[in-house]
N, C-alpha and C positions, 0 to 999 in steps of 0.2 A: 793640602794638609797645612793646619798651622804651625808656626815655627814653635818651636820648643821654650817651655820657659824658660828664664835665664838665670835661674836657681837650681833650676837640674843638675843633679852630677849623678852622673852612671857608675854605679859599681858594679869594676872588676866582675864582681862574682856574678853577674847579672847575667856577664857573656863568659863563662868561667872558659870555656874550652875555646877562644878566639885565645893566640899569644899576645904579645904588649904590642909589636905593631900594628894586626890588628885591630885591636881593642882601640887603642889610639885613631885610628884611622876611620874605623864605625863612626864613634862617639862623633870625631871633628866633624865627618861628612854630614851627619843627620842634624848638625847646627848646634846641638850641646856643649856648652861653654866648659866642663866640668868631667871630670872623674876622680874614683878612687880607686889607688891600686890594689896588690896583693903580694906578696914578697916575693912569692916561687914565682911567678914569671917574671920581675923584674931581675932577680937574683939569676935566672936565665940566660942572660942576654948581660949580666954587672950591670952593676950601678952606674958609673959613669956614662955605658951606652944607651942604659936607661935612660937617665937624666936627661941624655941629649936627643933623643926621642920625646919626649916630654914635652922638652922649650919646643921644635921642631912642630911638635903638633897646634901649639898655641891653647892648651889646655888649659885651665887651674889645676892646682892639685887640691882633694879637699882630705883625704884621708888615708893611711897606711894599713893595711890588715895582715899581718896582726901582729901582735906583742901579745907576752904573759905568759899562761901555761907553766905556774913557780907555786903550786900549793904542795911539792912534795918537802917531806923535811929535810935538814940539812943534809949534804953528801954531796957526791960528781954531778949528781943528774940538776939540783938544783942549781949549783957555780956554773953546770954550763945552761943552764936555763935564761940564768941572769945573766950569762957573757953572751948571749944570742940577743936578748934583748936589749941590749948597750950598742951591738948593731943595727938592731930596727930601730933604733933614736938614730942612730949616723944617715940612714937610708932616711929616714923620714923629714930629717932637715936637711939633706940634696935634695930630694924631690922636690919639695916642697920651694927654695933657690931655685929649683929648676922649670918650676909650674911658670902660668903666667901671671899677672897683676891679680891679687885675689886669694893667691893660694894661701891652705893655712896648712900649719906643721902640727898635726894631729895625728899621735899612734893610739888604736884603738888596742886595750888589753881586754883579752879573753881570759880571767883567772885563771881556770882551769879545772877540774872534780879532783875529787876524793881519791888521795892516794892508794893503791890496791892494799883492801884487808882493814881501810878506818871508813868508821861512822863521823867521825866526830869533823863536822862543818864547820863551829865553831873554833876549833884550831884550823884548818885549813884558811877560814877568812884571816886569821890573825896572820899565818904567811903570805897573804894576797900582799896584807899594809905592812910589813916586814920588808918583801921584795919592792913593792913601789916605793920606801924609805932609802932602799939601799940604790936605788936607780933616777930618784926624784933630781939628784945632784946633777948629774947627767944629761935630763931630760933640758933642767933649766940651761945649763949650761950652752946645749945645742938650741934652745928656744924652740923644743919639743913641749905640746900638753898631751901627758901621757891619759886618755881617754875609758877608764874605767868601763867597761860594757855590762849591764847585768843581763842572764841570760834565761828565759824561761823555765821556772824549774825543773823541768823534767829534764833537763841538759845537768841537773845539779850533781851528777854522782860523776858523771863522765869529760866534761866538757866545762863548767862554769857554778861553781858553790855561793858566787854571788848573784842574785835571784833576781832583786827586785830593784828599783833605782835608790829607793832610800839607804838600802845596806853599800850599794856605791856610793854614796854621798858621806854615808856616815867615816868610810875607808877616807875618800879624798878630804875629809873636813881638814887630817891634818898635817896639809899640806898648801903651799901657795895655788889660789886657783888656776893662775896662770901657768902651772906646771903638771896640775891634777886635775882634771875633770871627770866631764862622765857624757857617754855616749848616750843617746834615746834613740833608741829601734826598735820602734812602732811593738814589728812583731813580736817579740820579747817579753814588754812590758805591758800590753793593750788590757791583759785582764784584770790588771790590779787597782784594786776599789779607791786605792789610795794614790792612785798614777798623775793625775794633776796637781795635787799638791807636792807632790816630789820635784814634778816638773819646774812648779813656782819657786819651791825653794833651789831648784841647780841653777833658775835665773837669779834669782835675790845672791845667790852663795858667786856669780861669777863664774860657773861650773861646766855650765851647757855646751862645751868642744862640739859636737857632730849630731845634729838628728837624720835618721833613716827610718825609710819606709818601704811598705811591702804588704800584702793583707796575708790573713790567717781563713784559710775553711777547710771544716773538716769531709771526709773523712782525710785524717793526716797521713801522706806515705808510710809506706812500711820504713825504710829511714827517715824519722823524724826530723832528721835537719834539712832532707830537702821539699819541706811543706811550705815554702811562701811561694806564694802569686801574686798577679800585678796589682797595683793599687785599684784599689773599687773591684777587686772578684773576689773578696770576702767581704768578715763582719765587723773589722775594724772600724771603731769610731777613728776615721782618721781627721775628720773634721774637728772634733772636740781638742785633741792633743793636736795638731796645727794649730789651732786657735792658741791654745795655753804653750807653747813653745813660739808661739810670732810674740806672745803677750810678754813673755820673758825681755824682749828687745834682739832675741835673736837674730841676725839678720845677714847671715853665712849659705852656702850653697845648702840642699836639700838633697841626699843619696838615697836613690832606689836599690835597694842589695834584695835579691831573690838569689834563693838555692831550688833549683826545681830542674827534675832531670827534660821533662816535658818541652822545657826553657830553653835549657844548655842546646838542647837535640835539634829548635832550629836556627837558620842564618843568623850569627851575630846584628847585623844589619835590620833584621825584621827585628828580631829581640828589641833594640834599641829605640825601633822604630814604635812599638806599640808600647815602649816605656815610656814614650817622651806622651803617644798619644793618652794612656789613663792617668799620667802624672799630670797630665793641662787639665783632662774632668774630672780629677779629684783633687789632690792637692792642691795645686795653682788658684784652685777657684776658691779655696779659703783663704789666702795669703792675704786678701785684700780686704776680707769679711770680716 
């Protein structure tokens, strides 16, 4: 077997049911330079023993999952939405001190859907850039970029009202790039007609924090969020968007994030193992194309 790229980072969610040592421990053995966490297991174990598992493993760190989840309107549920996420910026600049050479301090924000009983998305996005205005200070401060995700629409009532990359773009525009970006995850974005030029402008804007990959085929689980599989066993142009993301001047680790129960269900260890092997024949083999 060949070694694994050296852009590879495993995410967390890949081996969702392995814990942080674990996870740690996989990743290092199978020769991967890289992961991204997830909060509940770090939050498991604290932060501090976290962190010191981290250095310990000789990891990078490339990503935090997650932040956000603040499209509700003002009240309890919001203050503590945002006081939750003031801590995943503390976690995510440890981590990230505690990675190895390489690491970056990227929290990825999940918006959030539609608060129960509204239609209206358009107010919802405007509390997306409401809460990231009120957390942007914070973020800069720790030398967090808080990571904007947009999330396939059909996540849009439940899960994430920002849809597609340019409505993330449009949120982060006004903000320091170095504080605001935005996420690309393959799965997500793949269908949308207008996906590469979004792509071009999060390079030109400074914007591009993290891309992830993963493929899409149907038919899609009956839980829709656990439909990715591994790179190249679907119909993702992953070629075309590697190419337009290396083109940006990207040049940060590459995370593989699958939700699939199929996944979870075997050895961490294998999981890892045939991430690193369809991430070499598909992704890897565009990096240089």
């Amino acid at each position: 077997m060949t070694a694994p790229h050296p852009r590879l980072s495993i995410n967390q969610a890949t081996i969702k049911h392995a814990d942080l040592a674990t996870a740690l421990q996989v990743t290092a053995d199978a020769g991967v330079g890289a992961i991204g966490l997830w909060r509940e297991p770090v939050q498991k174990v604290g932060l501090a023993t976290a962190a010191r598992m981290l250095t310990d493993s000789g990891l990078r760190f490339t990503t935090h999952c997650r932040g956000g989840f603040f499209t509700m309107p003002e009240g309890p549920d919001r203050r503590a939405s945002i006081d939750d996420n003031r801590v995943a910026i503390e976690e995510t600049a440890a981590l990230a001190a505690a990675g190895a050479a390489g690491s970056t301090a990227v929290l990825v924000l999940v918006a959030g859907g539609l608060p129960a009983g509204s239609r209206d998305l358009t107010g919802a996005r405007e509390r997306v850039r409401d809460a990231i205005g009120e957390l942007a200070s914070d973020a800069a401060a720790a030398g967090v970029t808080l990571a904007i995700e947009p999330l396939h629409p059909m996540y849009a009532s439940d899960r994430c009202v920002v849809s597609t990359l340019g409505q993330a773009l449009d949120i982060a525009e006004d903000f320091d790039p170095t504080t605001v970006g935005v996420t690309v995850d393959a799965f997500h974005i793949w269908w949308d007609p207008d996906v590469l030029a979004h792509v071009e402008r999060a390079g030109r804007e400074g914007r591009l924090a993290t891309y992830q990959v993963c493929d899409w085929k149907t038919p899609l689980a009956a839980d829709v969020l656990l439909s990715r599989h591994y790179p190249g066993d679907g119909v993702i142009d992953l070629r075309a968007l590697t190419h337009a993301v290396i083109a940006t001047g990207y040049d940060r680790d590459i995370e593989v994030e699958i939700f699939n129960e199929d996944i979870w269900a075997t050895e961490p260890e294998d999981a890892v193992a045939r991430t690193a092997d369809t991430f070499g024949r598909t992704v890897a083999s565009y990096l240089a194309t």
